[in-house]
Predicted model as a PDB file, atoms N, CA, C, CB and O in Angstrom, pLDDT in the B-factor column:
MODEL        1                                                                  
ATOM      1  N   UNK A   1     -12.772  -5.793 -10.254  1.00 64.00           N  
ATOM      2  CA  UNK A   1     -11.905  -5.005  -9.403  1.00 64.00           C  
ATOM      3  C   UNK A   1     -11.319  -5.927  -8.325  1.00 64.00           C  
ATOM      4  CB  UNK A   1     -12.681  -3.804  -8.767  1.00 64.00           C  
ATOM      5  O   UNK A   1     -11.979  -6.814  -7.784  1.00 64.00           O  
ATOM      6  N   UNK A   2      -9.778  -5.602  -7.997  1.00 73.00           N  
ATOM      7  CA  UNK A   2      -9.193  -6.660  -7.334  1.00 73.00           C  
ATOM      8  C   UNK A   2      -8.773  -6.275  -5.660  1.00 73.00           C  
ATOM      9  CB  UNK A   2      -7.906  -7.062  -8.253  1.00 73.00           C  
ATOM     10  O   UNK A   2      -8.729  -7.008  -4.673  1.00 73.00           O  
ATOM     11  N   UNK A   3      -8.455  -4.612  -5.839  1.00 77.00           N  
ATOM     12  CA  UNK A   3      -8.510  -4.012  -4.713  1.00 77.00           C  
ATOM     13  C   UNK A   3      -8.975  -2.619  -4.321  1.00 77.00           C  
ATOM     14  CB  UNK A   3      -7.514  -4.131  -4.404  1.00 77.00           C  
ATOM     15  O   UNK A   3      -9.700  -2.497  -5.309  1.00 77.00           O  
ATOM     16  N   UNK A   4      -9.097  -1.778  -3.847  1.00 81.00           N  
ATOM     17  CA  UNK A   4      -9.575  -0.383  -3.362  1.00 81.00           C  
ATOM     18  C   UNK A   4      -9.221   0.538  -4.304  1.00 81.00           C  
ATOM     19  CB  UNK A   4      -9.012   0.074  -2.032  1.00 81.00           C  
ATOM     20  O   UNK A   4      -8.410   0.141  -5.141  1.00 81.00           O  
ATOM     21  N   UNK A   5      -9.609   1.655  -4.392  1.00 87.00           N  
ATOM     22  CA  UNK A   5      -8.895   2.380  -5.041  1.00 87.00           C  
ATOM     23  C   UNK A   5      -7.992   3.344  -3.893  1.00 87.00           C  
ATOM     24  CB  UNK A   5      -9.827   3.089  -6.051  1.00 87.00           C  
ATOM     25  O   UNK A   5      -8.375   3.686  -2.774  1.00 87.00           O  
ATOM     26  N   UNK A   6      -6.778   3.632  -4.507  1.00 91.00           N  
ATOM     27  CA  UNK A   6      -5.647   3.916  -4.017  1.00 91.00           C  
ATOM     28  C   UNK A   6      -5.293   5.751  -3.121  1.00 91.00           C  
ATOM     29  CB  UNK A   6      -4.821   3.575  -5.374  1.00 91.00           C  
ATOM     30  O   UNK A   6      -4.344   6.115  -2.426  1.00 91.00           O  
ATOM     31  N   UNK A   7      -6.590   6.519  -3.597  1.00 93.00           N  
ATOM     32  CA  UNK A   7      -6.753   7.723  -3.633  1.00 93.00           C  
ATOM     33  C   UNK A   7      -6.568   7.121  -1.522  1.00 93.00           C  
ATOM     34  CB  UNK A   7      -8.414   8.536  -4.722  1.00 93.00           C  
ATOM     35  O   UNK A   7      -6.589   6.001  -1.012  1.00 93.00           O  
ATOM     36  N   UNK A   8      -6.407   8.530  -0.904  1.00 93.00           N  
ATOM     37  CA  UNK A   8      -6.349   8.935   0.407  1.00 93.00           C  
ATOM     38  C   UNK A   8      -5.985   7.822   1.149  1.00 93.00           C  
ATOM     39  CB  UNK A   8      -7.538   9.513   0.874  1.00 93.00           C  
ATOM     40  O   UNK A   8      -6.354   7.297   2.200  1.00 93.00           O  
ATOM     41  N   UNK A   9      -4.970   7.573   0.107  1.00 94.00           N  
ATOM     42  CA  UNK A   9      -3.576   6.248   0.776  1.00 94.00           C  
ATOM     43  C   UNK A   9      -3.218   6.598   2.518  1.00 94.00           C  
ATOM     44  CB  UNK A   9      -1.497   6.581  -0.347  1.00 94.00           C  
ATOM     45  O   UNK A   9      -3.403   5.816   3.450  1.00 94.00           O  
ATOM     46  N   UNK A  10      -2.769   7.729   2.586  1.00 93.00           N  
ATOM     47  CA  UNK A  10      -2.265   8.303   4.051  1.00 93.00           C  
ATOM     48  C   UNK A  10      -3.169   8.495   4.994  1.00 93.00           C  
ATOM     49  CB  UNK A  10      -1.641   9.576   4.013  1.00 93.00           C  
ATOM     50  O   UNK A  10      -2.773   8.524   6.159  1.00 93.00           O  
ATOM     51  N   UNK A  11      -4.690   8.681   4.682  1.00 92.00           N  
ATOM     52  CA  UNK A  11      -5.325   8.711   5.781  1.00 92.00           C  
ATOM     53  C   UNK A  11      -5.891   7.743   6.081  1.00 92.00           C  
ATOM     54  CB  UNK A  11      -6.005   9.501   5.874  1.00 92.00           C  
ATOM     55  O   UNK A  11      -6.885   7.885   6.793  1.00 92.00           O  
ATOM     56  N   UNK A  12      -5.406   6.100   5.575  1.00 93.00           N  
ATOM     57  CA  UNK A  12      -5.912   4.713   5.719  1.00 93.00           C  
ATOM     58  C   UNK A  12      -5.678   4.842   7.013  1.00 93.00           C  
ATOM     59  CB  UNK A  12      -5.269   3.454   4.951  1.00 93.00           C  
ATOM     60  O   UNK A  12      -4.873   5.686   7.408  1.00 93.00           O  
ATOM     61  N   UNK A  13      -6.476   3.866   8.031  1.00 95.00           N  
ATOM     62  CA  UNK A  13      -5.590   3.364   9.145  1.00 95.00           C  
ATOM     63  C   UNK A  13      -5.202   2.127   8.668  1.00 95.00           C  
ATOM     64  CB  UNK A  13      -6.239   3.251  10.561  1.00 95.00           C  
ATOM     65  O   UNK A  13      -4.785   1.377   9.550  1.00 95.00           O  
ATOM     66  N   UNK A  14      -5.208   1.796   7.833  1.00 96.00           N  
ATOM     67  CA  UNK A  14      -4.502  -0.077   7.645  1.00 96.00           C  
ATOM     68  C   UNK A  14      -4.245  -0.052   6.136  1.00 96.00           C  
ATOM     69  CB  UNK A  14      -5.889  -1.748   8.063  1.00 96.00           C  
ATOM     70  O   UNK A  14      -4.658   0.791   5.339  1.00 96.00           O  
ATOM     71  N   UNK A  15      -3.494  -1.121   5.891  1.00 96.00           N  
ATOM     72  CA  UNK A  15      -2.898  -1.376   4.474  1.00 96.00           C  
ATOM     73  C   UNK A  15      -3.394  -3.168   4.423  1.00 96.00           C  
ATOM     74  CB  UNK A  15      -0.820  -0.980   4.394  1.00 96.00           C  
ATOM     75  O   UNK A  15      -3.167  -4.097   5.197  1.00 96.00           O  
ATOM     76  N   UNK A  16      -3.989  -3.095   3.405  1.00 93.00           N  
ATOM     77  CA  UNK A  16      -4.657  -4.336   3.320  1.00 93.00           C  
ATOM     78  C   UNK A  16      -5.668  -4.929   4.054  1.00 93.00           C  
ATOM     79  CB  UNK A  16      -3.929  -5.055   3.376  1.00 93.00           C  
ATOM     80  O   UNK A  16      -6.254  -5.992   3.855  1.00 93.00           O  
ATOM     81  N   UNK A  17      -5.794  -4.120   4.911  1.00 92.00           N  
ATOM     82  CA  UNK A  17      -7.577  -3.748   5.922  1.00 92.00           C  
ATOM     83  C   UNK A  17      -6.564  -4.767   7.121  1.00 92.00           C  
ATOM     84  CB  UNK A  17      -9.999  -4.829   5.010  1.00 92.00           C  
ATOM     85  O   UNK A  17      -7.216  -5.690   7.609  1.00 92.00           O  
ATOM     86  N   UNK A  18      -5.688  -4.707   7.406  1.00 95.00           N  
ATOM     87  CA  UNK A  18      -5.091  -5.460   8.551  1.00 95.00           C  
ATOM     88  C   UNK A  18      -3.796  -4.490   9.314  1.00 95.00           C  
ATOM     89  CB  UNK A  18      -4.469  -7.010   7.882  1.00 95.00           C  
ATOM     90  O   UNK A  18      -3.772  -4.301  10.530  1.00 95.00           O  
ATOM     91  N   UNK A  19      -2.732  -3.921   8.333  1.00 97.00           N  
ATOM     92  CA  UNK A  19      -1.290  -3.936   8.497  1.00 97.00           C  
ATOM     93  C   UNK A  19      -1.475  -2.150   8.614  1.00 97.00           C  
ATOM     94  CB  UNK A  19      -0.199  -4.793   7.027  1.00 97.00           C  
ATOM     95  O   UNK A  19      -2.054  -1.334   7.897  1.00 97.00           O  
ATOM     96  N   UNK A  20      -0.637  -2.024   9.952  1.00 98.00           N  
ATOM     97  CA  UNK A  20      -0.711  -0.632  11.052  1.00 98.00           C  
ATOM     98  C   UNK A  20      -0.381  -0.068   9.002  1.00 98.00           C  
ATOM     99  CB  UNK A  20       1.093  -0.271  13.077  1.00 98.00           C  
ATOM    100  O   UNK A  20      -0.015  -0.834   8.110  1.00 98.00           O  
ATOM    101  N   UNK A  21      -0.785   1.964   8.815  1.00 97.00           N  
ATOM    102  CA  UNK A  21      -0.341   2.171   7.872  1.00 97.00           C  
ATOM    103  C   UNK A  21       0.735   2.730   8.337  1.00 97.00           C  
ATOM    104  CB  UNK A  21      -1.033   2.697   7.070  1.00 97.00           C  
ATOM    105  O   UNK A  21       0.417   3.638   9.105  1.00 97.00           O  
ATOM    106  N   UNK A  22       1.690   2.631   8.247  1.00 98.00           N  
ATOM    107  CA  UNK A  22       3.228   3.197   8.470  1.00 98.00           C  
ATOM    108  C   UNK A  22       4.003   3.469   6.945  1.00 98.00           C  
ATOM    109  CB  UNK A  22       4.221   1.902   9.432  1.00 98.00           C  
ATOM    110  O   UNK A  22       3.734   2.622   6.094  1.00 98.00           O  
ATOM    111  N   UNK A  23       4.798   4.412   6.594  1.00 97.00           N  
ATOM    112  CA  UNK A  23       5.696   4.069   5.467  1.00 97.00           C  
ATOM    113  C   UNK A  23       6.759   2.508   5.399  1.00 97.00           C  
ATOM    114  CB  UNK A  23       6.642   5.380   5.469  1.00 97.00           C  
ATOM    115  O   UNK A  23       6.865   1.653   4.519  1.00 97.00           O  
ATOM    116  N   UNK A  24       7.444   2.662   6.804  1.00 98.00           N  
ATOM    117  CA  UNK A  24       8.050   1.625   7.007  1.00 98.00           C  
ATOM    118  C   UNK A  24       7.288  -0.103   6.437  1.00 98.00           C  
ATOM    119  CB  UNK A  24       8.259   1.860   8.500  1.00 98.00           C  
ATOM    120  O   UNK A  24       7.880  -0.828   5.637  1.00 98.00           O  
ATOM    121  N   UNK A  25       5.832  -0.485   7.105  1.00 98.00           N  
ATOM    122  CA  UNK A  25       5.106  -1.304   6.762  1.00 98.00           C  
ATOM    123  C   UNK A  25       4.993  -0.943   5.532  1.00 98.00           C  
ATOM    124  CB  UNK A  25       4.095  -1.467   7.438  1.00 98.00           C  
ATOM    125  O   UNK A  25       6.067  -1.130   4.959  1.00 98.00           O  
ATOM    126  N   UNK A  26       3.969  -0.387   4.650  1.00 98.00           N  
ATOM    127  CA  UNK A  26       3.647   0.178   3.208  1.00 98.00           C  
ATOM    128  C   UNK A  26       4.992  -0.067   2.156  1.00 98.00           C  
ATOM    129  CB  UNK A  26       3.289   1.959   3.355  1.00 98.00           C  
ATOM    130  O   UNK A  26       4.933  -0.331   0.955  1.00 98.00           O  
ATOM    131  N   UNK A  27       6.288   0.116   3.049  1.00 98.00           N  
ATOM    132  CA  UNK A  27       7.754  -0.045   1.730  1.00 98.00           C  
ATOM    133  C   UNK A  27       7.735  -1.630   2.318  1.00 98.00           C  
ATOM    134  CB  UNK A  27       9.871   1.208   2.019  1.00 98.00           C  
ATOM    135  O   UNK A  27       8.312  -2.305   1.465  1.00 98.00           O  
ATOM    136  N   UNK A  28       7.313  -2.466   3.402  1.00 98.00           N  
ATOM    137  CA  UNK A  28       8.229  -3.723   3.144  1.00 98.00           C  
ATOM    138  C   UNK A  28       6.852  -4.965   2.498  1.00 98.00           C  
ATOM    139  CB  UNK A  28       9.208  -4.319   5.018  1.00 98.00           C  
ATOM    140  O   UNK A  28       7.117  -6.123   2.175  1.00 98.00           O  
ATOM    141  N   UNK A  29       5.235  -4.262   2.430  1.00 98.00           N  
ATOM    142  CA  UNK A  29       4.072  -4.888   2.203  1.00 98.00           C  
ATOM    143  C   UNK A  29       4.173  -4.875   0.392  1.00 98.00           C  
ATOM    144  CB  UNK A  29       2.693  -4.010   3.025  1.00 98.00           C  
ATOM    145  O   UNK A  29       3.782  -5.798  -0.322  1.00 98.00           O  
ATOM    146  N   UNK A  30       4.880  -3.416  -0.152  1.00 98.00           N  
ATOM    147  CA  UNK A  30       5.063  -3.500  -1.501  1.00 98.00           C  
ATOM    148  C   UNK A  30       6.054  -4.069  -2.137  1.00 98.00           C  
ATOM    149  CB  UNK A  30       5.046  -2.528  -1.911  1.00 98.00           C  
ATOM    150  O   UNK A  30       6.102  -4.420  -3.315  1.00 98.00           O  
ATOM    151  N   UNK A  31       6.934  -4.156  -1.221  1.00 98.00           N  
ATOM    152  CA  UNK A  31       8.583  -5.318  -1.649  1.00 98.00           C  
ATOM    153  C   UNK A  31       8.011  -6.668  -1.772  1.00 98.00           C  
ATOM    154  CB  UNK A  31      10.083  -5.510  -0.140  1.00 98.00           C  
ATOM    155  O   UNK A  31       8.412  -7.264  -2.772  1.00 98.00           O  
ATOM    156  N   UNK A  32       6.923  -7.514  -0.794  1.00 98.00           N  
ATOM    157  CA  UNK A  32       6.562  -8.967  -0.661  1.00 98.00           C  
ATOM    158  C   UNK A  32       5.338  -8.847  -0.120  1.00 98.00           C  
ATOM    159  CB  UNK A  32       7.487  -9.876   0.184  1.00 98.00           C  
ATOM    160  O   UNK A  32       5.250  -8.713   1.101  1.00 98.00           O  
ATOM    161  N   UNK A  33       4.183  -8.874  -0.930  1.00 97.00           N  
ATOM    162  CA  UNK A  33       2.800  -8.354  -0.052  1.00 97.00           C  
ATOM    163  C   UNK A  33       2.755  -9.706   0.685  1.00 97.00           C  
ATOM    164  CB  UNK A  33       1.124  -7.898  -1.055  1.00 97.00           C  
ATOM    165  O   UNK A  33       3.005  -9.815   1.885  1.00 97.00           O  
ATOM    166  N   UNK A  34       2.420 -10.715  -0.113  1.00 97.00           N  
ATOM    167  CA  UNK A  34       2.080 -12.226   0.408  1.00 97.00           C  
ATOM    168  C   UNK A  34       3.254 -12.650   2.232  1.00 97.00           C  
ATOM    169  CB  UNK A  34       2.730 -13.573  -1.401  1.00 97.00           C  
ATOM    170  O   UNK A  34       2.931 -13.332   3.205  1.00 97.00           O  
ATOM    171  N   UNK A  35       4.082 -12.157   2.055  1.00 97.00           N  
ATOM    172  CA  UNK A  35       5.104 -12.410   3.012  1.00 97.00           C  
ATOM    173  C   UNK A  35       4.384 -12.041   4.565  1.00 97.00           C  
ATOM    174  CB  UNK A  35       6.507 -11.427   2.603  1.00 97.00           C  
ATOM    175  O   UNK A  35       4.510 -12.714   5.588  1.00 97.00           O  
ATOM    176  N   UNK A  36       3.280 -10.249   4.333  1.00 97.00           N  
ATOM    177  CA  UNK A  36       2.934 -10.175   4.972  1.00 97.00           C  
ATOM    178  C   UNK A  36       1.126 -10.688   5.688  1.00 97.00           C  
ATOM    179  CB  UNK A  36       3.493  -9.327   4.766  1.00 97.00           C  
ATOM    180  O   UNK A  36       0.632 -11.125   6.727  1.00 97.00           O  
ATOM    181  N   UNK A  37       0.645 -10.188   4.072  1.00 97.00           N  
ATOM    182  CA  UNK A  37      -0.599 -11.178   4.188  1.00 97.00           C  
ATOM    183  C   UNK A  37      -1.015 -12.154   3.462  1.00 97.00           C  
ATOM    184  CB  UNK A  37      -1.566 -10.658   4.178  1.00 97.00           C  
ATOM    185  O   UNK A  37      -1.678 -11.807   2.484  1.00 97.00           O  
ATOM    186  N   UNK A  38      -0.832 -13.394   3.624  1.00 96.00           N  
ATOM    187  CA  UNK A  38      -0.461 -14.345   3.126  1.00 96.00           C  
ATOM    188  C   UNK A  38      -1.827 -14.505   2.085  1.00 96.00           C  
ATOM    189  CB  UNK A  38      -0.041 -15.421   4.197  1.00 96.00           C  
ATOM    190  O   UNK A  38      -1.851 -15.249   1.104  1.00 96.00           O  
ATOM    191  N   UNK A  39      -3.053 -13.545   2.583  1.00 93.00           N  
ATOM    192  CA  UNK A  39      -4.306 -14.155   1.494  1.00 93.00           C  
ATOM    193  C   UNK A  39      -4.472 -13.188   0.334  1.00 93.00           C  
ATOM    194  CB  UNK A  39      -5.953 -14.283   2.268  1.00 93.00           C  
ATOM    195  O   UNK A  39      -5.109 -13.310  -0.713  1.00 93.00           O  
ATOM    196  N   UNK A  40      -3.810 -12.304   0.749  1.00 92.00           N  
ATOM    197  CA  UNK A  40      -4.040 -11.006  -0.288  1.00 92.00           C  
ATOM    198  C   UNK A  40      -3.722 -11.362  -1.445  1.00 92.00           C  
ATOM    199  CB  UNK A  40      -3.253  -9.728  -0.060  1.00 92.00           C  
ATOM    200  O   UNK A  40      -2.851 -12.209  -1.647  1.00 92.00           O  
ATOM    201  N   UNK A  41      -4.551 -10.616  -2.618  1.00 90.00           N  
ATOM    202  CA  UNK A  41      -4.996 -10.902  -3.879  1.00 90.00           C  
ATOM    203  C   UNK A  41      -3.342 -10.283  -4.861  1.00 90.00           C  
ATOM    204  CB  UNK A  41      -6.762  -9.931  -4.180  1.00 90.00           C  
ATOM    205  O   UNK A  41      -3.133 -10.667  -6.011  1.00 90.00           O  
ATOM    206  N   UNK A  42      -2.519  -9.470  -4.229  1.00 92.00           N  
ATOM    207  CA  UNK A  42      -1.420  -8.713  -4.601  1.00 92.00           C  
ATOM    208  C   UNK A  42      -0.358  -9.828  -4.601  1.00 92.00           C  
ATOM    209  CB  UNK A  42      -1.129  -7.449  -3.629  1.00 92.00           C  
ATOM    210  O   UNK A  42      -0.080 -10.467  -3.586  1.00 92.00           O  
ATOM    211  N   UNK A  43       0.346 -10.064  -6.068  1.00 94.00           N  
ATOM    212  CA  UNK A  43       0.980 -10.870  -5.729  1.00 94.00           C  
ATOM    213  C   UNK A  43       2.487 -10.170  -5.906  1.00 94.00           C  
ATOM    214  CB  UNK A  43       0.581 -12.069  -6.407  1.00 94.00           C  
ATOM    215  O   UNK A  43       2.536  -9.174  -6.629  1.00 94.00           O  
ATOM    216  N   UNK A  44       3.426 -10.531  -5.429  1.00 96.00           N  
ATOM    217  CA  UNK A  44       5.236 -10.433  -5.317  1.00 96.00           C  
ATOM    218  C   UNK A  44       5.643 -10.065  -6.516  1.00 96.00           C  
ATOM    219  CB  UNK A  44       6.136 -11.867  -4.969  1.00 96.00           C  
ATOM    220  O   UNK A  44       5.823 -11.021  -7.270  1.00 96.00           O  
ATOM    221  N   UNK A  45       5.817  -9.196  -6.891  1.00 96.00           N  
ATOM    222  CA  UNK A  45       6.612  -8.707  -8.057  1.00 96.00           C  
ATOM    223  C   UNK A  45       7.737  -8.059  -8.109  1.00 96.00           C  
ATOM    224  CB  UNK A  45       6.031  -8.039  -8.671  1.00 96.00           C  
ATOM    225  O   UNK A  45       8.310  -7.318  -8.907  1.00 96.00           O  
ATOM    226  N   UNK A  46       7.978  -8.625  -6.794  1.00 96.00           N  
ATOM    227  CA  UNK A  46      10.231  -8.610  -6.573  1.00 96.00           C  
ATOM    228  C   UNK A  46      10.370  -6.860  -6.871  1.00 96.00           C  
ATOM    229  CB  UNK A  46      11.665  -9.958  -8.583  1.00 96.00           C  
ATOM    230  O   UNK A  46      10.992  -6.616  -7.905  1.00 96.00           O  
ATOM    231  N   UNK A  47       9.948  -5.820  -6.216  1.00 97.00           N  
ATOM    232  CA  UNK A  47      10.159  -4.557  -5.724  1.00 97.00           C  
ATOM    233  C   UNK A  47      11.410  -4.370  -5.338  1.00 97.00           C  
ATOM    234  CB  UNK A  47       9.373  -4.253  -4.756  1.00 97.00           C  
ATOM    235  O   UNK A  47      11.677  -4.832  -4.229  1.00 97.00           O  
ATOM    236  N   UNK A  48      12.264  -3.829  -5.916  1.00 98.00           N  
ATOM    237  CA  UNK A  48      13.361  -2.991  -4.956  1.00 98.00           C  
ATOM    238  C   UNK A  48      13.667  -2.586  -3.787  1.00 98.00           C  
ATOM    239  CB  UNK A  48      13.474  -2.159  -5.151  1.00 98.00           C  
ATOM    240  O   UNK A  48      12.933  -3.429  -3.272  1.00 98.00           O  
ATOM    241  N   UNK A  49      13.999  -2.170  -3.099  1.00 98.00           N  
ATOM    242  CA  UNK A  49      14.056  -0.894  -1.782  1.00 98.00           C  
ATOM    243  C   UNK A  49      13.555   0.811  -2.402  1.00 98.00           C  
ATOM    244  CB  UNK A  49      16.130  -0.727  -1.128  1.00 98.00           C  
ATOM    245  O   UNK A  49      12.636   1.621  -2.284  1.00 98.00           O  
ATOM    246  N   UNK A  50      14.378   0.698  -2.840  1.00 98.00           N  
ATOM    247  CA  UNK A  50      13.922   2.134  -3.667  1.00 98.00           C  
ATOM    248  C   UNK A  50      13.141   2.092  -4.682  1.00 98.00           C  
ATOM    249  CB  UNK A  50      14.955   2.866  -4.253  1.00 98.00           C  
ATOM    250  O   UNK A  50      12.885   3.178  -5.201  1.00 98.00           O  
ATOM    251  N   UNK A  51      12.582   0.958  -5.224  1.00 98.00           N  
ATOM    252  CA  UNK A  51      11.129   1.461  -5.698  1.00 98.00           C  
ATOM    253  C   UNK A  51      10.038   1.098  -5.110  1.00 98.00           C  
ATOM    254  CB  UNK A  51      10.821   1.142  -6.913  1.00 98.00           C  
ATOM    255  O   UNK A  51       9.042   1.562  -5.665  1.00 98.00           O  
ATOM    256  N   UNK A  52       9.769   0.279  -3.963  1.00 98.00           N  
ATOM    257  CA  UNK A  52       9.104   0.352  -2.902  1.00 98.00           C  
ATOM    258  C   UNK A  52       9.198   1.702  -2.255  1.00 98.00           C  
ATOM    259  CB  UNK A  52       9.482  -0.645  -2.123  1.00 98.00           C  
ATOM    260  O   UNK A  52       8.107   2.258  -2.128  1.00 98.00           O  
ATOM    261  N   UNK A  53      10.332   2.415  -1.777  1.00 98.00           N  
ATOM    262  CA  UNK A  53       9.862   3.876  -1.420  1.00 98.00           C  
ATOM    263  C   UNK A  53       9.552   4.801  -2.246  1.00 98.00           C  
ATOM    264  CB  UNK A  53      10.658   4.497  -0.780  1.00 98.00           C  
ATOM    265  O   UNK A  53       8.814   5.705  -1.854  1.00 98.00           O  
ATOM    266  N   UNK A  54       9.944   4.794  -3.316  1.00 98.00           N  
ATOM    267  CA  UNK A  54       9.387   5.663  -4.547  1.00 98.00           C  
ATOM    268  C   UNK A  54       7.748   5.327  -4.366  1.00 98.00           C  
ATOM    269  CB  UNK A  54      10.105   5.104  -6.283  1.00 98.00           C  
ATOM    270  O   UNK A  54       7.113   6.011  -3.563  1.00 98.00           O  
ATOM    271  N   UNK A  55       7.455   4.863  -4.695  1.00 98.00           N  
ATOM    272  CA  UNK A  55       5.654   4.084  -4.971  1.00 98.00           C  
ATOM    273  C   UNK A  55       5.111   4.534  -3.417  1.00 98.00           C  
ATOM    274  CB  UNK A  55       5.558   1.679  -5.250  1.00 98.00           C  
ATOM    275  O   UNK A  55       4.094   5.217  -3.301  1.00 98.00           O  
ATOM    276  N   UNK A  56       5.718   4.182  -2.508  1.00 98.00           N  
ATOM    277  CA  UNK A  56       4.702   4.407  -1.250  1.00 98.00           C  
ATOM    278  C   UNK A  56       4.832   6.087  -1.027  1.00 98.00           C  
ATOM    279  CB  UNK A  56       5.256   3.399   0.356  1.00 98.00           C  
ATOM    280  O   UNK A  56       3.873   6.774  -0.676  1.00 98.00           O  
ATOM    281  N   UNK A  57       5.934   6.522  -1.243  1.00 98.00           N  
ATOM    282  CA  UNK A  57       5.947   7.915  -0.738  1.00 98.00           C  
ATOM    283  C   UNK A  57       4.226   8.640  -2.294  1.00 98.00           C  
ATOM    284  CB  UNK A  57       8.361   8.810  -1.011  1.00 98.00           C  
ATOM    285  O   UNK A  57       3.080   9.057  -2.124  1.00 98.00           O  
ATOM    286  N   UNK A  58       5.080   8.391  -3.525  1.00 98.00           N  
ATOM    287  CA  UNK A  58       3.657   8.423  -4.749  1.00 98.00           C  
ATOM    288  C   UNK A  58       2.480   8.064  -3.558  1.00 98.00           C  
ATOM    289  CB  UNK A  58       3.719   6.808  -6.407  1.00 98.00           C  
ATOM    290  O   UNK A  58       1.675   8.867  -3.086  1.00 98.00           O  
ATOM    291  N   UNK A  59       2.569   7.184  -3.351  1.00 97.00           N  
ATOM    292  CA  UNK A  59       0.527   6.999  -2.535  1.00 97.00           C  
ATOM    293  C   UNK A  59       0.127   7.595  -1.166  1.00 97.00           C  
ATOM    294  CB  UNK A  59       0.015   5.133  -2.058  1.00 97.00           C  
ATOM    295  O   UNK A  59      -0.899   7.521  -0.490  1.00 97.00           O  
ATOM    296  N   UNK A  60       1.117   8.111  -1.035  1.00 97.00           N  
ATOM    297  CA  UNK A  60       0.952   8.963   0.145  1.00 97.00           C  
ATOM    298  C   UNK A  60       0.788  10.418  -0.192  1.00 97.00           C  
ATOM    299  CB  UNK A  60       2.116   8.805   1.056  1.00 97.00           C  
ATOM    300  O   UNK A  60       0.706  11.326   0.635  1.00 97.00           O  
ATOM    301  N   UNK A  61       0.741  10.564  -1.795  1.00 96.00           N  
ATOM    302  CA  UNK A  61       0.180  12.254  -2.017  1.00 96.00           C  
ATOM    303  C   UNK A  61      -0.965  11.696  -2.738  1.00 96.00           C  
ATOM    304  CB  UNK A  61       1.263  13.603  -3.063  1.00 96.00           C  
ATOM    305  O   UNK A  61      -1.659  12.562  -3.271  1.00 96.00           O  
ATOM    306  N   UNK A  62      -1.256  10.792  -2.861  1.00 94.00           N  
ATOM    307  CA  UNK A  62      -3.068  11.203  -3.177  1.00 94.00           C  
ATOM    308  C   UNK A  62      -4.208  11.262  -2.415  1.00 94.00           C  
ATOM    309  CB  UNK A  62      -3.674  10.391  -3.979  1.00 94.00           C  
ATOM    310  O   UNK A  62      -4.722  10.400  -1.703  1.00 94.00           O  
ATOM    311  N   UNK A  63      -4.493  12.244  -2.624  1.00 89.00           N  
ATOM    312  CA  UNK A  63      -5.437  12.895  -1.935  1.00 89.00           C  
ATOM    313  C   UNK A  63      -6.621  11.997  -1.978  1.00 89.00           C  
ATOM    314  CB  UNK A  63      -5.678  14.250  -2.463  1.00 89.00           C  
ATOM    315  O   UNK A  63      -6.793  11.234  -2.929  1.00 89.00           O  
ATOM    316  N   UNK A  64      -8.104  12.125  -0.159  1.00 84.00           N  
ATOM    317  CA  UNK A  64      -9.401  11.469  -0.822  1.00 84.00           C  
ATOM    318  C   UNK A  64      -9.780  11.964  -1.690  1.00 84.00           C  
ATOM    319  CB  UNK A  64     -10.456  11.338  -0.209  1.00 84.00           C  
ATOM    320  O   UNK A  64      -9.237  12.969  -2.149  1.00 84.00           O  
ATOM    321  N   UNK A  65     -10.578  11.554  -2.074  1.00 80.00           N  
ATOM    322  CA  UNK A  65     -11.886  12.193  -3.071  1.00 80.00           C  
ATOM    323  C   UNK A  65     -12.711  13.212  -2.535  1.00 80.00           C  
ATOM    324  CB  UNK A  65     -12.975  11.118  -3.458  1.00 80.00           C  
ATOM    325  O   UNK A  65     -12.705  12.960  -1.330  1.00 80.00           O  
ATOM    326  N   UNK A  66     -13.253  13.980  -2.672  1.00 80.00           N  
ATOM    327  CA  UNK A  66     -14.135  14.826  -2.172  1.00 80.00           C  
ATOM    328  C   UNK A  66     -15.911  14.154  -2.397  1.00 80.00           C  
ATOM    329  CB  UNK A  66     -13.759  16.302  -2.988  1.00 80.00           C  
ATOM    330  O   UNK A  66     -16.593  13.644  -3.286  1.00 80.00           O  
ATOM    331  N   UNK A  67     -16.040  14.578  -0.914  1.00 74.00           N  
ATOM    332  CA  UNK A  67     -17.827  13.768  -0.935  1.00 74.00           C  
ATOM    333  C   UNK A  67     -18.574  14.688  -1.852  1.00 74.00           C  
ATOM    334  CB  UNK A  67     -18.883  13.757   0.858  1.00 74.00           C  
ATOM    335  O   UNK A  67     -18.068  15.795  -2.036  1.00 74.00           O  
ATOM    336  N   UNK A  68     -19.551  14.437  -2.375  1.00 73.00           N  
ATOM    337  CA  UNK A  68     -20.428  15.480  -3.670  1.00 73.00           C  
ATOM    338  C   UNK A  68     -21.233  16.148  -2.930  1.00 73.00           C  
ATOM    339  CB  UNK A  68     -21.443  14.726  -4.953  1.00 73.00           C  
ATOM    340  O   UNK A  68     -22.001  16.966  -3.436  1.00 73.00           O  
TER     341      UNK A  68                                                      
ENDMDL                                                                          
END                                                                             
């Protein structure tokens, strides 16, 4: 496993355990992750504008998990 799982995206306080979670941050961290954290395991796969907001608005409806 390379990173978190993605569930209760919106109630992160950070994106990449560093970067405030904002949509704004979240669309420009999925356009060029490395740009912002240079060690992160996510590498650049040349994102759009609009499919960077497509994808972040997607991770912002999944819900946590429920504790058992």
């Amino acid at each position: 496993m390379v990173g978190p799982p993605l569930d209760g995206m919106a109630s992160r306080a950070f994106i990449a355990g560093q970067l405030p979670n904002t949509p704004d941050v979240l669309v420009a961290f999925l356009q060029n992750p490395p740009a912002l954290v240079p060690e992160t395991g996510m590498p650049d796969v040349r994102l759009g504008l609009d499919q960077a907001r497509h994808i972040a608005a997607y991770l912002y409806t999944l819900k946590a998990p429920r504790a058992p």
